[in-house]
Each structure stands twice: as C-alpha cells, then as structure tokens.
PASEBA-1860 file (N, C-alpha, C; in nm, 3 decimals):
! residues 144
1> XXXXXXXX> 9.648/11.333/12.498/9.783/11.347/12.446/9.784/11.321/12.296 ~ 9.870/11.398/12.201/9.848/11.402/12.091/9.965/11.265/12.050 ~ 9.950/11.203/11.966/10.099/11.121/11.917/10.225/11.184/11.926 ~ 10.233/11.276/11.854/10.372/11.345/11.816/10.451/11.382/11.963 ~ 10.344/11.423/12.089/10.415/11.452/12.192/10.441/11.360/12.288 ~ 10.408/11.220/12.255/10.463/11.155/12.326/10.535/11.094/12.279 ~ 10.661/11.133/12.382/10.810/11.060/12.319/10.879/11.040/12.471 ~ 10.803/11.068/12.578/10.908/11.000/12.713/10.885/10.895/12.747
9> XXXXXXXX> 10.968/10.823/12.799/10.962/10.678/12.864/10.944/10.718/12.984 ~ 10.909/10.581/13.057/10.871/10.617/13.210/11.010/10.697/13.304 ~ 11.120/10.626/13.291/11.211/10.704/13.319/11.236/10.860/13.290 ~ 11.232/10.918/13.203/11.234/11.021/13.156/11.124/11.143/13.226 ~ 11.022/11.041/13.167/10.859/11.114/13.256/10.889/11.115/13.379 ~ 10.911/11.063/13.469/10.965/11.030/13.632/11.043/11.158/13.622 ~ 11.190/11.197/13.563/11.275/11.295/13.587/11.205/11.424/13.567 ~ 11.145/11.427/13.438/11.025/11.567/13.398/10.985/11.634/13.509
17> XXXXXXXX> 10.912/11.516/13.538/10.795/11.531/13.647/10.868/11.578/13.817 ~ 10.970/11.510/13.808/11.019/11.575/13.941/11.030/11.381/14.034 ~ 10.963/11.300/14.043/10.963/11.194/14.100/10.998/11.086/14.068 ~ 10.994/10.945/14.129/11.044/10.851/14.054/10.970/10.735/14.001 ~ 11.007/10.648/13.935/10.943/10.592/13.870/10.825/10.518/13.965 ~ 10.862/10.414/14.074/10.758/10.399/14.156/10.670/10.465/14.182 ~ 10.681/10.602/14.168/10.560/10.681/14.199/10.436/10.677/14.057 ~ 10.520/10.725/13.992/10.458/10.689/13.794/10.324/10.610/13.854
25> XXXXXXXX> 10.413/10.468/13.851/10.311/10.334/13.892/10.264/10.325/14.018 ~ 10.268/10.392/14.076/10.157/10.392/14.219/10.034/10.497/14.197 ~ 10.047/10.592/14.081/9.982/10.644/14.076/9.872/10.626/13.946 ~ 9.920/10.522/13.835/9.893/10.478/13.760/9.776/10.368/13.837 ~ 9.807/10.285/13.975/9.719/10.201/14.031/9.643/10.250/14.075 ~ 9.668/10.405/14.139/9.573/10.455/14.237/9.441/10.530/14.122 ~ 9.443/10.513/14.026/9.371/10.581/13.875/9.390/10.704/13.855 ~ 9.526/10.743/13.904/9.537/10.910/13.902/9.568/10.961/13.775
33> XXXXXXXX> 9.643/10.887/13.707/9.719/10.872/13.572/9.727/10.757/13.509 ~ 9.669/10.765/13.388/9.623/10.645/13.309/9.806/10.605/13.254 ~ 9.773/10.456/13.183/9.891/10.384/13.187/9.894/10.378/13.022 ~ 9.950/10.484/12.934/9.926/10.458/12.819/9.965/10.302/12.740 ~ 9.881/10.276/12.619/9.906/10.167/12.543/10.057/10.102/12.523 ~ 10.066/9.953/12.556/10.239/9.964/12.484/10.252/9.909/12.376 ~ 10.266/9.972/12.271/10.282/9.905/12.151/10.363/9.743/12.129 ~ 10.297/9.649/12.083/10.340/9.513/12.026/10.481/9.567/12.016
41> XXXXXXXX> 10.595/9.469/12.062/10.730/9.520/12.051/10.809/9.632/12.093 ~ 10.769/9.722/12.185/10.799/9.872/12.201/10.773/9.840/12.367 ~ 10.782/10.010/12.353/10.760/10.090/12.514/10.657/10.210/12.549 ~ 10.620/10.185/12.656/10.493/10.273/12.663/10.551/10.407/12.639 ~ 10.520/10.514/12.631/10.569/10.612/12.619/10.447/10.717/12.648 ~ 10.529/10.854/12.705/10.423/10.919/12.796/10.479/11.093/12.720 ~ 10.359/11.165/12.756/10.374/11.312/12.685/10.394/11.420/12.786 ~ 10.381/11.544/12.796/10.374/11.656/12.870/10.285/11.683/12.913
49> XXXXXXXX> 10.148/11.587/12.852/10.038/11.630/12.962/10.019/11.561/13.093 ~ 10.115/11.431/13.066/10.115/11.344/13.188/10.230/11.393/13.297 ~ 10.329/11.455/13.248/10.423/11.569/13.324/10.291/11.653/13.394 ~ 10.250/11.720/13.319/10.144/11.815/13.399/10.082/11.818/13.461 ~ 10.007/11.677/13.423/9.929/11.594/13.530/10.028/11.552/13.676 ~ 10.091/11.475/13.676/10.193/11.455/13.773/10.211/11.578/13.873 ~ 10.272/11.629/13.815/10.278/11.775/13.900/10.161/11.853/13.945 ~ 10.072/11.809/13.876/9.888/11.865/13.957/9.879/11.793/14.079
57> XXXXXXXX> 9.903/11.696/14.068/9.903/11.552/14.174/10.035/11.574/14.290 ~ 10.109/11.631/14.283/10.232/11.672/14.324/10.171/11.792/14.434 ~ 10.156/11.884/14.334/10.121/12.012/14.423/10.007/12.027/14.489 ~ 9.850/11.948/14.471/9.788/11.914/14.538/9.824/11.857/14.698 ~ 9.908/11.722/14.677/9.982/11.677/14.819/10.035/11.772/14.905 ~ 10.081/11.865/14.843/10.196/11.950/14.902/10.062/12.052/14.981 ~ 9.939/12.076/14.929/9.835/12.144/15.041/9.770/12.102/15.101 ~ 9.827/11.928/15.121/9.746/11.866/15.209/9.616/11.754/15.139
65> XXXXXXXX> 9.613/11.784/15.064/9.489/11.687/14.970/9.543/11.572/14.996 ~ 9.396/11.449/15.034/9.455/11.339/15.021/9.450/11.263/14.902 ~ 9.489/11.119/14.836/9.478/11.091/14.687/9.345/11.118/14.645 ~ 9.251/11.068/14.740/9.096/11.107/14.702/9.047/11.176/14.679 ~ 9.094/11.314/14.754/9.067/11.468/14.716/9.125/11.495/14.579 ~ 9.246/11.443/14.610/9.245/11.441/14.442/9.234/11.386/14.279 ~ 9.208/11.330/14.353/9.079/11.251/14.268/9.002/11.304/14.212 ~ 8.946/11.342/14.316/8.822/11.467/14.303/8.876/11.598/14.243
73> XXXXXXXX> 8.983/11.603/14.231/9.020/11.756/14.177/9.030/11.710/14.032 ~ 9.078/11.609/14.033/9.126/11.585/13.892/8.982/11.535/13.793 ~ 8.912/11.505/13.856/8.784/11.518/13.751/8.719/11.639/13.741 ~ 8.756/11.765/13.784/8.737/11.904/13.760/8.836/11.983/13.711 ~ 8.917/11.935/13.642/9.060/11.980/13.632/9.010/12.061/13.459 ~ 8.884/12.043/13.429/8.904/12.101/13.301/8.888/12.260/13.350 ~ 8.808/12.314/13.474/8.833/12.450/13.498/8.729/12.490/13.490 ~ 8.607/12.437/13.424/8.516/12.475/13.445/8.404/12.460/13.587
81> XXXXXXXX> 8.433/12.387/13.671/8.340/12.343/13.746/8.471/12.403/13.910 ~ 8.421/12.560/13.904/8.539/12.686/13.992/8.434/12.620/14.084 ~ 8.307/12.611/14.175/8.234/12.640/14.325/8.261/12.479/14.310 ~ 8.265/12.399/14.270/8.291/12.274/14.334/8.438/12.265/14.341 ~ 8.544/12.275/14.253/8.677/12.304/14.293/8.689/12.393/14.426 ~ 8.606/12.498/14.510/8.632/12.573/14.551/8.539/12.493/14.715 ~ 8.455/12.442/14.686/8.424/12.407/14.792/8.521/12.309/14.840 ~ 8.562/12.174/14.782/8.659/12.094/14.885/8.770/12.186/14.880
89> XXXXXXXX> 8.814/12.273/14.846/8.938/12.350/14.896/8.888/12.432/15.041 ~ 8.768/12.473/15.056/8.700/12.534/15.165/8.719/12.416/15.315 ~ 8.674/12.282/15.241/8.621/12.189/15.342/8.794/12.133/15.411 ~ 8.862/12.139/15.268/9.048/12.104/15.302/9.100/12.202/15.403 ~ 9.075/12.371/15.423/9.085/12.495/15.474/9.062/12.432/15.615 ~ 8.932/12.394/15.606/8.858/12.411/15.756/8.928/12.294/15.820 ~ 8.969/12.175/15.782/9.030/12.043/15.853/9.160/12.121/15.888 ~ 9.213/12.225/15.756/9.388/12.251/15.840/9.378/12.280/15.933
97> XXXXXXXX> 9.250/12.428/15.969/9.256/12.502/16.053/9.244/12.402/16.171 ~ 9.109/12.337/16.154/9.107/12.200/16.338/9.208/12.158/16.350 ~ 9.281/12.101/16.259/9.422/12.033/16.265/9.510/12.151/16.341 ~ 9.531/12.271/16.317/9.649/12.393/16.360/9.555/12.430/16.509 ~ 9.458/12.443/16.534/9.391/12.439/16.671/9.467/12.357/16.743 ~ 9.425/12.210/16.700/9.502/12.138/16.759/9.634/12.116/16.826 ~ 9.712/12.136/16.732/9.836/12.138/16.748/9.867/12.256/16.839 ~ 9.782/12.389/16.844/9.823/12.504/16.919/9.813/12.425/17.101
105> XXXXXXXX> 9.686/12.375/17.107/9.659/12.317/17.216/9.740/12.238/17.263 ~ 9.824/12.136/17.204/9.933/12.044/17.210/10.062/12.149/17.261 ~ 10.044/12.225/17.195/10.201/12.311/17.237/10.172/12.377/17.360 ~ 10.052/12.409/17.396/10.018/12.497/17.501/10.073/12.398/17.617 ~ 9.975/12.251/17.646/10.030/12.156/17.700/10.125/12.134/17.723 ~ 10.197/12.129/17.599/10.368/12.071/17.645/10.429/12.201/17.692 ~ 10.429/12.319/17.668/10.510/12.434/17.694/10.433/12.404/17.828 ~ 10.366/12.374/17.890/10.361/12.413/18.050/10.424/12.269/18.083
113> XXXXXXXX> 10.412/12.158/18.054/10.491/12.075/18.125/10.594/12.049/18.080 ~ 10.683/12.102/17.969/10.819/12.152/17.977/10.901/12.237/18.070 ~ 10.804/12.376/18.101/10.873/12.474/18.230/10.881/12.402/18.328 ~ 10.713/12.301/18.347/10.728/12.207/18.468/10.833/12.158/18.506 ~ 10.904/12.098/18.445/11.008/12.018/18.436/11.133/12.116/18.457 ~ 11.168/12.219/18.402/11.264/12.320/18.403/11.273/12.329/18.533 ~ 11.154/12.358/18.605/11.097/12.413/18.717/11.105/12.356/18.870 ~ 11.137/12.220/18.836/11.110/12.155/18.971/11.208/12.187/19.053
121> XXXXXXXX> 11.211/12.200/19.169/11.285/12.192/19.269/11.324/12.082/19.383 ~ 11.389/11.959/19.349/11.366/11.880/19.449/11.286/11.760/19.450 ~ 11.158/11.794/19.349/11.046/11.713/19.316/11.175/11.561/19.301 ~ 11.104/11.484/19.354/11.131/11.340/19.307/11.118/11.244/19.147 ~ 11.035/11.310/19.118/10.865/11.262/19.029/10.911/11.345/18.931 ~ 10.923/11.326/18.764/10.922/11.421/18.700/10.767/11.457/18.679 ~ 10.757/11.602/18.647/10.603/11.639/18.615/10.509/11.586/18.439 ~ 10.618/11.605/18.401/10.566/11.539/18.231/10.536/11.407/18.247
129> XXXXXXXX> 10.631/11.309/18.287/10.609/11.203/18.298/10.475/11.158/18.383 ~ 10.487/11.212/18.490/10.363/11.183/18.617/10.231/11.275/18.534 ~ 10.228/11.349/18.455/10.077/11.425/18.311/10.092/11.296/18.260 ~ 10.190/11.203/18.196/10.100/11.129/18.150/10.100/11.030/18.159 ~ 10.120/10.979/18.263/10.074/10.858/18.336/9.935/10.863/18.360 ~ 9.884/11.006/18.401/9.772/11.060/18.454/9.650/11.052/18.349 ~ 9.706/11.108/18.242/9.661/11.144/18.107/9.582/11.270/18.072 ~ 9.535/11.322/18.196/9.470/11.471/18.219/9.458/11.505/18.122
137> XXXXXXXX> 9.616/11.577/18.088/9.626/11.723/18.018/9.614/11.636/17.814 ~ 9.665/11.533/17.848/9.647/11.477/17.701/9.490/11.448/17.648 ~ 9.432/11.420/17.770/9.276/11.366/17.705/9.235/11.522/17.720 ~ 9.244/11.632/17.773/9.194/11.731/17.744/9.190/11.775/17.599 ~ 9.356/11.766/17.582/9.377/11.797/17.407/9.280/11.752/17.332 ~ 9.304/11.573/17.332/9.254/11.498/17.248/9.097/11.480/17.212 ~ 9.064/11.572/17.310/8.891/11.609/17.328/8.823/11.751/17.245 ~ 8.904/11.810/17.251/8.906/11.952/17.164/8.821/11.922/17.036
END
C-alpha cells in the first residue's frame, strides 16, 4: 500500500469491503490481512488494497475454500504461480463433487422414506423413524 492511499479507518474499510469490523480483526488474527502500523497518537488506517484483499478472502469463502486454502491462495495471489493456483482449485472441485454425491445419496434416502411415510397404511410404526432407529439406510450413506 502506497501512503497517499491509505486514508480508511477500520470502520470505513469494513463498509468498502462489504463486512464488519469483527471480521477486519478476525482476519487480521487469522494472518489473512496484515494489521497496518498505528501511528504514536493516531489511527491505523487501511488502503484499497486491503479492500481488495478482503474481498479475495470474501469470494474465495463463497467457493467453498477454507481460511487455509486461503491462505494458500493468498500467497499466490501475485498470478504468477496459475498450476499451483489451479491445482487446489482442482483438489477444492473434487471434495464439492464427494460432498454433492453425497448429499445426492442423502436425498435418495430420505425421498424413499418420506413416500414411506406418505405411504403407510395402517402401519403402527412410522417408517423413517423405525430407518433410524435401525440405522441401515443412514450407515449406508455415511459409508459412501
């Protein structure tokens, strides 16, 4: 950050940026964003690259990266280092996809012991409830 462009206070930077100030400083602890100098008598004051930064850190979350991943992004953030940026985005890809497997399998599950339930006639016993008491159809999922 050059001098001249920093002129926001944390408040300000917080609104820029889209978040609030707790976040600033949670992310300032987590080493995502350094905590500029505070001048003897004054206030720290923050620039547009720490807006930018913020919002790298922002939109990262938003595809799932965890702080660590981005972490890791952010020490490649100068742009030059594309097959290692590109591989944990590959390795982030492949966890959504197990993750959306998953979840397909979960819905498959519950959509049959939802009709179950639609379905009974008479049954005493609900059927969802008596799956998982059982745990069958859940440890099947959870085995995937």
């Amino acid at each position: 950050m050059e001098n001249g462009s920093e002129s926001l206070t944390i408040g300000a930077f917080a609104k820029a940026a889209g978040v609030n100030v707790e976040t600033i400083r949670f992310y300032q602890r987590k080493g995502l964003l350094l905590e500029p100098e505070k001048p003897y008598g004054g206030i720290r004051r923050y620039g547009e690259s720490d807006v930018t930064r913020v919002r790298f850190v922002k939109s990262a979350q938003r595809l799932g990266f965890s702080l660590d991943e981005i972490a890791d992004l952010l020490r490649l953030e100068d742009g030059t280092h594309c097959d290692e940026a590109s591989s944990l985005a590959e390795h982030k890809l492949r966890d959504i996809q197990d993750k959306l497997a998953d979840l397909q399998r979960m819905e498959a599950v519950l959509t049959q012991l939802v009709c179950a339930c639609h379905s009974r006639r008479g049954n005493v016993s609900c059927p969802l409830i008596a799956s998982l008491q059982r745990g069958e159809e859940l440890r099947d999922t959870a085995s995937r």
